[in-house]
N, C-alpha and C positions, 0 to 999 in steps of 0.2 A: 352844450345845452345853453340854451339862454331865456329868459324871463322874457312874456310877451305882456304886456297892459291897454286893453282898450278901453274905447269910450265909447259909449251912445247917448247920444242928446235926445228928449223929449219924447223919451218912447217908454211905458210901464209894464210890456211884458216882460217874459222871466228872459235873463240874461244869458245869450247862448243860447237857447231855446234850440233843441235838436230839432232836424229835419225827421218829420213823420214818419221816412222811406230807410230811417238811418235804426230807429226805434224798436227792437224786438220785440213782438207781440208775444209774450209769456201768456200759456191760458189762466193762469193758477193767481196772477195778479194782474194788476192795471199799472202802466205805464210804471215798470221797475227799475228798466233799463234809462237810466239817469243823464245826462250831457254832464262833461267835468269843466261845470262853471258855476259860478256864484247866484242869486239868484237876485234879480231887479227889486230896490228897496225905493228908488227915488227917480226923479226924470232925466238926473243925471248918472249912467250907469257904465260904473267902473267894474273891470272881470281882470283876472287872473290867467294868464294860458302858458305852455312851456314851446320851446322849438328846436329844431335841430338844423346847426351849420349844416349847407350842402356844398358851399364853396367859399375860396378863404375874400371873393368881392363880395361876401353878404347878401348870398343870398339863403332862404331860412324855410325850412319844411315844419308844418304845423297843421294841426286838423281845420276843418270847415267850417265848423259848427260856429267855431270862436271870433268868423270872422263877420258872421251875416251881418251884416245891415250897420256893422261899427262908421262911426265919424271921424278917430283918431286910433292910431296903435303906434304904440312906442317900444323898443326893442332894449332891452339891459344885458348887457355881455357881464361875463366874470366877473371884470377889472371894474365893474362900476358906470363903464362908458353906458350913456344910452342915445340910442338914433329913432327918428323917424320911420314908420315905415310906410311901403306903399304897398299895397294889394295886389299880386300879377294875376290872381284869379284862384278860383275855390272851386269845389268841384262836390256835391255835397251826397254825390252817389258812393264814394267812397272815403267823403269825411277827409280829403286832402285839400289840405291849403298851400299859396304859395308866399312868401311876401318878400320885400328887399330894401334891402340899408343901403347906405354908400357908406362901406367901409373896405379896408383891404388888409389881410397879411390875416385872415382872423385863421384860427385852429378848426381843422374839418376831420369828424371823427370818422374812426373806418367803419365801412360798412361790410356785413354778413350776409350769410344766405340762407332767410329762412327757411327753406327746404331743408337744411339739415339739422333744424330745432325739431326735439322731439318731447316728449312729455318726460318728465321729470327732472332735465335740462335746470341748472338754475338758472335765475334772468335778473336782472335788475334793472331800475326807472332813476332816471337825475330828472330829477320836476320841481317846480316852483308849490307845492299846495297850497290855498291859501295867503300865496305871495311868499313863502319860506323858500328864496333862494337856493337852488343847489342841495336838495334832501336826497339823500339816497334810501332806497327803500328795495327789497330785496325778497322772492322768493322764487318757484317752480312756474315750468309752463304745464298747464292742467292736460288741455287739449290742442291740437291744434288743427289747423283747415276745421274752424268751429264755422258754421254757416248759422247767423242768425237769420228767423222770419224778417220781412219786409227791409234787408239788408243786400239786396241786389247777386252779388257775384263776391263779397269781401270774405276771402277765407280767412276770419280773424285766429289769431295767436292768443289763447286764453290761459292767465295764468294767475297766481291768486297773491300776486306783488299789489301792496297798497297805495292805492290810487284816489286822487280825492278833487275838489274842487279847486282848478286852478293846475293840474296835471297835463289837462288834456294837449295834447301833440307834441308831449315829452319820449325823448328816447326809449326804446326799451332795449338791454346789452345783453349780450350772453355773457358767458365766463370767459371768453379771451377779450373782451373791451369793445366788440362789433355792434354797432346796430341790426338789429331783427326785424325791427318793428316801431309803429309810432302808437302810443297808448291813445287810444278815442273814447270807447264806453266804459262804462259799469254794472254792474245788476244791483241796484240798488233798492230797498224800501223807505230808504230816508233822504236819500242822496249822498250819503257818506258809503264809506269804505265798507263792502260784505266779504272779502275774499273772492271774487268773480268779477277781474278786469279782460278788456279785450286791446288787442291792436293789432292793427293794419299791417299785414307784412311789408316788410321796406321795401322789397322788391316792387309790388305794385303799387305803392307810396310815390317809389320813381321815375315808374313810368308816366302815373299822372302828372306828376311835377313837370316831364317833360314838354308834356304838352302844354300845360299851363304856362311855361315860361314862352314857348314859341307860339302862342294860339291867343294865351288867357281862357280858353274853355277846353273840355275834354269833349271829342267828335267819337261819337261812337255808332257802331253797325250793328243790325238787328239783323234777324234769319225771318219772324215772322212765322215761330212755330211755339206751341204749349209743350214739355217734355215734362217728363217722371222718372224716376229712378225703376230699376227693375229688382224684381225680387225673385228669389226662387224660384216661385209658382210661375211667374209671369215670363223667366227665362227659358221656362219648362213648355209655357203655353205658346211661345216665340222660335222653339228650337234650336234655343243657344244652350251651350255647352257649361255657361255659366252666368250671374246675376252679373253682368258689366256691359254698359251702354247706357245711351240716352234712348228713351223711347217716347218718340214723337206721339203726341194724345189730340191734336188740332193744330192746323194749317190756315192761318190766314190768307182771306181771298186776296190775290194783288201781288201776292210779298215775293222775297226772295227765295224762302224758302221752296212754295207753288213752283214759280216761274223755273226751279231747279229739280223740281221732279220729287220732290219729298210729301210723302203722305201718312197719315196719320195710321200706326203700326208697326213705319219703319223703327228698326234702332239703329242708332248711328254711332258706330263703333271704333272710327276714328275720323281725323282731319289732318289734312296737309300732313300724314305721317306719323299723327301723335296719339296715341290710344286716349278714348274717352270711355272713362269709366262709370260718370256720373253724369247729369247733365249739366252741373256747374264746370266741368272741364271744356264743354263744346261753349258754352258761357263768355267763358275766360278767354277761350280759341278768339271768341267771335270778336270780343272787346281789343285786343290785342291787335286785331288787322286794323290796317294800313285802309288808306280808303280811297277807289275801292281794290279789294282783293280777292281773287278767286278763293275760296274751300274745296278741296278735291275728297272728297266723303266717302269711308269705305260702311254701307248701308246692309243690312239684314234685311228681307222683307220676304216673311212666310218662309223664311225657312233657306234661301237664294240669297247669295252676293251680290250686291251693284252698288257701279261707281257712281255717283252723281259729283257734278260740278256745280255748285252752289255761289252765286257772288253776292254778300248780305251787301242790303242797302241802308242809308244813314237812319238812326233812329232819331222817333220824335222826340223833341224836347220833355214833353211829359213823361214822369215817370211809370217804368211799365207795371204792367199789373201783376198783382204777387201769386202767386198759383200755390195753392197748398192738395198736394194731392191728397185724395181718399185712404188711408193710410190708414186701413181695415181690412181683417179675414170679412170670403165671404165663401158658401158654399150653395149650389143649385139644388135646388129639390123643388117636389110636385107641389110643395105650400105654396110655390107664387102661380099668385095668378096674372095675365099680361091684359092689357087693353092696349089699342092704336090710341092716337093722338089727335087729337079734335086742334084747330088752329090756334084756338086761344090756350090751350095747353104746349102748343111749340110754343107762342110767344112767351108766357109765361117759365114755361123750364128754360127758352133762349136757345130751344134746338129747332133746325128745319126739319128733322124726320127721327122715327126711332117708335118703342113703344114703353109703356106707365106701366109702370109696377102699380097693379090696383090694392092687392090684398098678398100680405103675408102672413104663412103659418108654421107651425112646428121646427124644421131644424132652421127652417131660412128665417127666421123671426129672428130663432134663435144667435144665428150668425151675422146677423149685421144690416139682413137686406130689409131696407125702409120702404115703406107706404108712398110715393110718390116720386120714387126714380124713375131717370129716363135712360132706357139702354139705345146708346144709337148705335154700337157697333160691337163686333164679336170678332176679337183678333183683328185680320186685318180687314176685315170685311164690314161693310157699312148697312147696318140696320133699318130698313125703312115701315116695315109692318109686322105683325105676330108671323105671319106666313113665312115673309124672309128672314125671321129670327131663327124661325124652327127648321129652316132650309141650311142656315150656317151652320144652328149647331150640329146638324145631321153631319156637315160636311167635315166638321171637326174629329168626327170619325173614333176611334178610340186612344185619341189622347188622355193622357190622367190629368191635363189643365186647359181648361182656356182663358181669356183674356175678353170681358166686357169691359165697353167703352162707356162710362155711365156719368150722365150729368144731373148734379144735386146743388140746391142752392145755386144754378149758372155758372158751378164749378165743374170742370171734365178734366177724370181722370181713368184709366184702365184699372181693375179690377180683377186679381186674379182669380178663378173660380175651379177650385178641386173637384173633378167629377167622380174620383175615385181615389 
């Protein structure tokens, strides 16, 4: 481990200042989720950060956050020694930074494998807090592959080891001395320590590194599709044997996805060989390729196997948009009433075709379904008018679920719906 100090000249925002996309949206409070750094007092702004040896030429793995927009960072080893460092690149989608000394023969601690960190695991953090050299602090991992909101693809390591300002991109070890992980956030109300720290697994720590060191940026590929997790009902309404897959909810026009034959319905239930059980795993797949690289996809669609051969293409530099699916029972009954779509009503919900929930009553009030939803689809089938809704569901036949496709707020997500 070793003690990182930057500097920023002439700038009065908070120090460290997390990245938006990096920041868990909790509903229950406002901005809890904290950056582990000090916070800007003057125009000259001094922070606190930690790093971990990746190689004994100095070169040094540390979070993102600590490195925006700095003018100077100085690196302090064990012995006292301190060096210069230089920036090789930051990557701030998953909070990995890179930097480098010119030094040589330094100690490089071994690295683990988080995949076989499980909860209740002890762990422990060598971090600077505060600037307090060398603290060890010590407890369990909570959860792990914790996925925060507006947190992209990082399955954080959560565990309730005390973490503070001046932590951030310190180690985290299990009990044989390995790295797991590199500590990033907090859940905090005050910006101090609550028992609820997160970090990056090492493994995906390393991969960014990689690239950072051969690129300075991290190149990433996108598919060009919305997905949700599946649930019971929606597995039931899908005709899989169990809740596991991605289920595609929108296809962008253009994309790779399209251009590979994926439509909104499918679930896609592996890639290149490797089972996906959530849509973070088809995620992970996607970020992981090589660029470019085919995905050979083993798909579900109504009920039928197909292969599709998918090659994602590079994504924008902005970052993508965060999808929170509809994550509510709902059930069908004769209290809704349906109207088609008047044009300024697609633009407005942000659908080309589908039909308005006008009016709800009795059990469907009661269950969840709202006064101006737009159903554009039923299973896999795509919804244009009241006539073609009632034509699907006819076709739906006596299944005990189907799956509406429904978009609220400009958000689209499937919906499972118990007919029985």
């Amino acid at each position: 481990m070793v003690d990182i100090r930057t500097l920023r000249i002439g700038r009065d925002e908070a120090a460290g200042e997390q990245d938006p996309e990096l920041s868990p949206d909790f509903d229950f409070a406002d901005r809890l989720a904290q950056p582990l750094a000090t916070q800007a007092q003057v125009s000259q702004v001094r922070d606190f950060a930690s790093g971990l040896v990746l190689r004994e030429d100095g070169l040094i793995l540390t979070s993102a956050h600590v490195l925006v927009e700095v003018d100077d960072v100085q690196v302090q080893l064990d012995d006292g020694r301190r060096f210069a460092a230089r920036v090789l690149g930051l990557d701030r989608r998953s909070d990995v930074g890179l930097l480098k000394i010119e030094a040589k023969g330094l100690p490089v601690a071994r690295l683990g494998d988080p995949a076989a960190t499980r909860p209740g695991d002890w762990v422990a953090a060598i971090s600077s807090p505060f600037g307090f050299h060398s603290s060890v602090t010590a407890g369990v991992v909570s959860a792990v592959g914790r996925f925060l909101n507006g947190a992209g693809e990082i399955p954080f390591i959560q565990t309730d080891v005390a973490i503070n300002p001046g932590s951030s991109g310190s180690p985290l070890f299990n009990a044989r001395g390995e790295v797991v992980g590199i500590n990033s956030l907090i859940y905090s109300a005050n910006g101090g320590y609550m028992g609820l720290s997160f970090a990056v697994p090492v493994d995906l720590a390393m991969r960014v590194a990689a690239q950072l060191e051969r690129e300075g940026a991290v190149r990433r590929a996108q598919l060009g599709v919305a997905m949700q997790s599946l649930t019971p009902a929606l597995a039931d309404a899908f005709q899989l044997p169990r809740a596991e897959g991605a289920l595609v909810v929108r296809v962008t026009a253009g994309s790779a996805a399209q251009r590979g034959g994926l439509a909104p319905g499918d679930v896609v239930l592996a890639a290149n060989g490797v089972a996906v059980r959530q849509p973070l795993d088809l995620v992970n797949l996607v970020g992981a390729l090589p660029e470019p690289a085919p995905l050979l996809m083993q798909v579900s669609r109504a009920g039928r196997a197909l292969a599709l051969r998918v090659v994602p293409g590079p994504a924008p530099a902005a970052p993508p948009v965060d999808f929170r699916p509809l994550d509510m029972p709902w059930r069908d009954g004769l209290g809704v009433s349906l109207a088609e779509l008047s044009p300024r009503m697609r633009a407005q919900a942000g659908a080309d075709a589908g039909v308005l929930v006008r009016e709800v009553e009795g059990v469907a009030r009661r269950d969840g379904i709202q006064r101006g939803d737009v159903i554009v689809g039923l299973n896999a089938e795509k919804v244009t008018g009241v006539d073609e809704f009632k034509r699907a569901l006819a076709r739906a036949g006596a299944r005990s679920a189907v799956a509406l496709l429904v978009v609220r707020e400009r958000r689209t997500a499937y919906v499972p719906v118990q007919l029985r």
